[in-house]
C-alpha positions in Angstrom: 39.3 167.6 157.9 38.1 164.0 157.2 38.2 161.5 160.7 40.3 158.4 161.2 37.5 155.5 159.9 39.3 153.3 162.3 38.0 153.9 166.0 38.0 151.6 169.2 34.6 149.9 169.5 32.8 147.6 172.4 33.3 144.5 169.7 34.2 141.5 171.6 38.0 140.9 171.0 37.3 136.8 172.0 34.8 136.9 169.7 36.7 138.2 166.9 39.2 135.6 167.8 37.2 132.6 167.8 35.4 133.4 164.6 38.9 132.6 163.0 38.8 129.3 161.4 42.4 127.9 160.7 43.3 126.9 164.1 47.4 127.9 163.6 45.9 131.3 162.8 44.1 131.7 165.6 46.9 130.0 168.1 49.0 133.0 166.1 46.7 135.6 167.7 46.0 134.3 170.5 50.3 134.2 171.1 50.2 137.8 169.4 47.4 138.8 172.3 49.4 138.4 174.6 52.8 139.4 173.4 51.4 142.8 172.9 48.9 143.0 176.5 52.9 142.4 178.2 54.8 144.7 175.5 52.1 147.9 175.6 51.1 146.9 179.5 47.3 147.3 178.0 44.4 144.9 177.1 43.4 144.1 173.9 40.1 146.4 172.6 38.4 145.7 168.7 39.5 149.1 167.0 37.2 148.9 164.2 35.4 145.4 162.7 39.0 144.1 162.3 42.6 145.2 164.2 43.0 144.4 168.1 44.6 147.4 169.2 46.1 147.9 172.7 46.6 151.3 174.1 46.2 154.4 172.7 47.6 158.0 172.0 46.8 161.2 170.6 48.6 162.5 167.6 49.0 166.1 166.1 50.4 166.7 162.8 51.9 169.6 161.9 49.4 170.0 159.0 46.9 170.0 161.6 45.5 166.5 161.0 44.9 165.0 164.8 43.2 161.7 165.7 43.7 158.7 168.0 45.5 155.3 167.3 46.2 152.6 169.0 49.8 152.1 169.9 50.4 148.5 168.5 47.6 146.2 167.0 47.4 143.6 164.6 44.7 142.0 162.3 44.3 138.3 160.9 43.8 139.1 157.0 44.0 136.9 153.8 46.1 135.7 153.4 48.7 137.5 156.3 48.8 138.4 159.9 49.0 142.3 159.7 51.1 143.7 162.7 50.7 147.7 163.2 54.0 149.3 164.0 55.4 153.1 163.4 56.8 153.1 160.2 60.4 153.8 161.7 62.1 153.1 164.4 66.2 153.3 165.7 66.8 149.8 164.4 64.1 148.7 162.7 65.7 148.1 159.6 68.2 145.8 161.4 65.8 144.0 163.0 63.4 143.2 160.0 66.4 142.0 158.4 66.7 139.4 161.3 62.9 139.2 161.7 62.3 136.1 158.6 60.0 136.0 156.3 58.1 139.0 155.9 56.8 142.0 154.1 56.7 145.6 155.6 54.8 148.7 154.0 53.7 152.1 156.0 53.5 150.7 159.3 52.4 147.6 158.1 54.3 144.2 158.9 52.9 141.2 156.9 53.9 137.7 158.3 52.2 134.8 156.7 52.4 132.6 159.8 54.4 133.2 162.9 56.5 129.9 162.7 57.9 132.3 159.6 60.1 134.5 161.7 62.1 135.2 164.8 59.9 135.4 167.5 62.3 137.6 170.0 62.7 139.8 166.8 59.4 140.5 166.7 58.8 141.4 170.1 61.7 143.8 170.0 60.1 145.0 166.8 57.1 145.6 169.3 58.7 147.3 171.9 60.8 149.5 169.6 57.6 150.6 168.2 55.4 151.2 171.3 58.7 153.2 172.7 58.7 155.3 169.9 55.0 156.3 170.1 55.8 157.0 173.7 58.6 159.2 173.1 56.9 161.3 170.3 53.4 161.4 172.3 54.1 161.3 175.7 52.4 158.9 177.7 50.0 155.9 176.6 46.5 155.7 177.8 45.7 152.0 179.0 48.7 151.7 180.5 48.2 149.3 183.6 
Protein backbone atom coordinates (compact mmCIF):
# COMPACT_ATOMS: atom_id res chain seq x y z
CA UNK A 1 0.00 0.00 0.00
CA UNK A 2 1.46 3.27 -1.27
CA UNK A 3 2.49 6.02 1.90
CA UNK A 4 0.96 9.46 2.45
CA UNK A 5 3.75 11.80 0.34
CA UNK A 6 2.84 14.42 2.84
CA UNK A 7 4.84 13.86 6.22
CA UNK A 8 5.90 16.36 9.05
CA UNK A 9 9.50 17.55 8.49
CA UNK A 10 12.19 19.72 10.61
CA UNK A 11 11.46 22.73 7.87
CA UNK A 12 11.39 25.88 9.54
CA UNK A 13 7.71 27.07 9.65
CA UNK A 14 9.12 31.07 10.08
CA UNK A 15 11.02 30.39 7.32
CA UNK A 16 8.38 29.24 5.20
CA UNK A 17 6.51 32.26 6.30
CA UNK A 18 8.86 34.83 5.60
CA UNK A 19 9.77 33.57 2.16
CA UNK A 20 6.11 34.81 1.24
CA UNK A 21 6.31 37.92 -0.63
CA UNK A 22 2.88 39.78 -0.75
CA UNK A 23 2.87 41.14 2.68
CA UNK A 24 -1.33 40.78 3.15
CA UNK A 25 -0.47 37.09 2.35
CA UNK A 26 1.82 36.63 4.83
CA UNK A 27 -0.07 38.89 7.66
CA UNK A 28 -3.02 36.18 6.42
CA UNK A 29 -0.71 33.38 7.73
CA UNK A 30 0.69 34.71 10.18
CA UNK A 31 -3.25 35.49 11.71
CA UNK A 32 -4.05 31.79 10.40
CA UNK A 33 -0.79 30.59 12.77
CA UNK A 34 -2.18 31.49 15.37
CA UNK A 35 -5.87 30.91 15.04
CA UNK A 36 -5.03 27.31 14.55
CA UNK A 37 -1.90 27.00 17.61
CA UNK A 38 -5.29 28.37 20.01
CA UNK A 39 -7.97 26.14 18.03
CA UNK A 40 -5.82 22.63 17.87
CA UNK A 41 -3.80 23.71 21.32
CA UNK A 42 -0.52 22.61 19.08
CA UNK A 43 2.33 24.52 17.39
CA UNK A 44 2.69 24.95 13.98
CA UNK A 45 5.34 22.08 12.29
CA UNK A 46 6.19 22.23 8.01
CA UNK A 47 4.26 18.85 6.95
CA UNK A 48 5.88 18.57 3.75
CA UNK A 49 7.74 21.63 1.57
CA UNK A 50 4.36 23.39 1.83
CA UNK A 51 1.20 22.97 4.54
CA UNK A 52 1.75 24.14 8.29
CA UNK A 53 0.05 21.50 10.00
CA UNK A 54 -0.66 21.52 13.77
CA UNK A 55 -1.23 18.35 15.65
CA UNK A 56 -1.64 15.10 14.48
CA UNK A 57 -3.57 11.68 14.47
CA UNK A 58 -3.51 8.36 13.32
CA UNK A 59 -6.10 7.06 10.90
CA UNK A 60 -7.32 3.45 9.84
CA UNK A 61 -9.50 2.87 7.01
CA UNK A 62 -11.52 0.21 6.78
CA UNK A 63 -9.81 -0.77 3.43
CA UNK A 64 -6.81 -1.04 5.48
CA UNK A 65 -5.15 2.16 4.19
CA UNK A 66 -3.54 3.89 7.64
CA UNK A 67 -1.22 6.96 7.76
CA UNK A 68 -0.82 10.17 9.83
CA UNK A 69 -2.26 13.74 9.18
CA UNK A 70 -2.17 16.59 10.70
CA UNK A 71 -5.41 17.72 12.27
CA UNK A 72 -5.87 21.23 10.71
CA UNK A 73 -3.12 22.96 8.43
CA UNK A 74 -3.12 25.38 5.72
CA UNK A 75 -0.88 26.39 2.81
CA UNK A 76 -0.28 29.84 0.99
CA UNK A 77 -0.77 28.63 -2.90
CA UNK A 78 -1.40 30.67 -6.22
CA UNK A 79 -3.38 32.14 -6.23
CA UNK A 80 -5.47 30.91 -2.73
CA UNK A 81 -4.86 30.33 0.94
CA UNK A 82 -5.63 26.49 1.19
CA UNK A 83 -7.16 25.68 4.72
CA UNK A 84 -7.17 21.73 5.52
CA UNK A 85 -10.40 20.70 7.15
CA UNK A 86 -12.42 17.11 7.31
CA UNK A 87 -14.48 17.04 4.48
CA UNK A 88 -17.67 17.00 6.77
CA UNK A 89 -18.66 18.14 9.68
CA UNK A 90 -22.39 18.72 11.80
CA UNK A 91 -22.75 22.11 10.28
CA UNK A 92 -20.45 22.66 7.93
CA UNK A 93 -22.54 23.30 5.23
CA UNK A 94 -24.27 26.07 7.27
CA UNK A 95 -21.36 27.62 8.09
CA UNK A 96 -19.55 27.80 4.60
CA UNK A 97 -22.66 29.35 3.61
CA UNK A 98 -21.94 32.17 6.17
CA UNK A 99 -18.19 31.84 5.77
CA UNK A 100 -17.88 34.50 2.33
CA UNK A 101 -16.19 34.14 -0.45
CA UNK A 102 -14.87 30.83 -0.91
CA UNK A 103 -14.37 27.60 -2.65
CA UNK A 104 -14.45 24.09 -0.85
CA UNK A 105 -13.33 20.61 -2.46
CA UNK A 106 -12.33 17.25 -0.42
CA UNK A 107 -11.22 18.91 2.61
CA UNK A 108 -9.94 21.66 0.92
CA UNK A 109 -11.17 25.35 1.70
CA UNK A 110 -9.87 28.01 -0.83
CA UNK A 111 -10.12 31.71 0.34
CA UNK A 112 -8.41 34.13 -1.81
CA UNK A 113 -7.58 36.54 1.02
CA UNK A 114 -8.96 36.52 4.47
CA UNK A 115 -10.54 40.03 4.38
CA UNK A 116 -12.92 37.71 1.93
CA UNK A 117 -14.84 36.06 4.69
CA UNK A 118 -16.25 35.89 8.21
CA UNK A 119 -13.52 35.52 10.39
CA UNK A 120 -15.58 33.88 13.50
CA UNK A 121 -16.98 31.60 10.71
CA UNK A 122 -13.88 30.36 9.99
CA UNK A 123 -12.59 29.67 13.30
CA UNK A 124 -15.82 27.74 14.00
CA UNK A 125 -15.15 26.05 10.70
CA UNK A 126 -11.75 25.18 12.57
CA UNK A 127 -12.88 23.95 15.60
CA UNK A 128 -15.74 21.91 14.08
CA UNK A 129 -13.16 20.21 12.13
CA UNK A 130 -10.36 19.57 14.75
CA UNK A 131 -13.53 18.20 16.99
CA UNK A 132 -14.44 15.94 14.46
CA UNK A 133 -10.95 14.32 14.07
CA UNK A 134 -10.97 14.02 17.81
CA UNK A 135 -14.10 12.24 18.00
CA UNK A 136 -13.34 9.75 15.12
CA UNK A 137 -9.60 9.21 16.32
CA UNK A 138 -9.50 9.70 19.78
CA UNK A 139 -7.07 11.94 21.15
CA UNK A 140 -4.56 14.48 19.21
CA UNK A 141 -0.91 14.18 19.66
CA UNK A 142 0.62 17.86 20.24
CA UNK A 143 -1.94 18.75 22.32
CA UNK A 144 -0.44 21.17 24.94
Amino acid sequence: MAENKTKPTRASVEGYLDAIEDETRRKDCDFLVKLMTKITRSGPQMWGPSIVGFGHYRYKYESGREGEACVAGFSSRKPDLTVCLLDSGRNQDALLAKLGKHKMGNACLYIRRLSDVDIKVLEQLVAESVAEVKSRYGSIEGDA
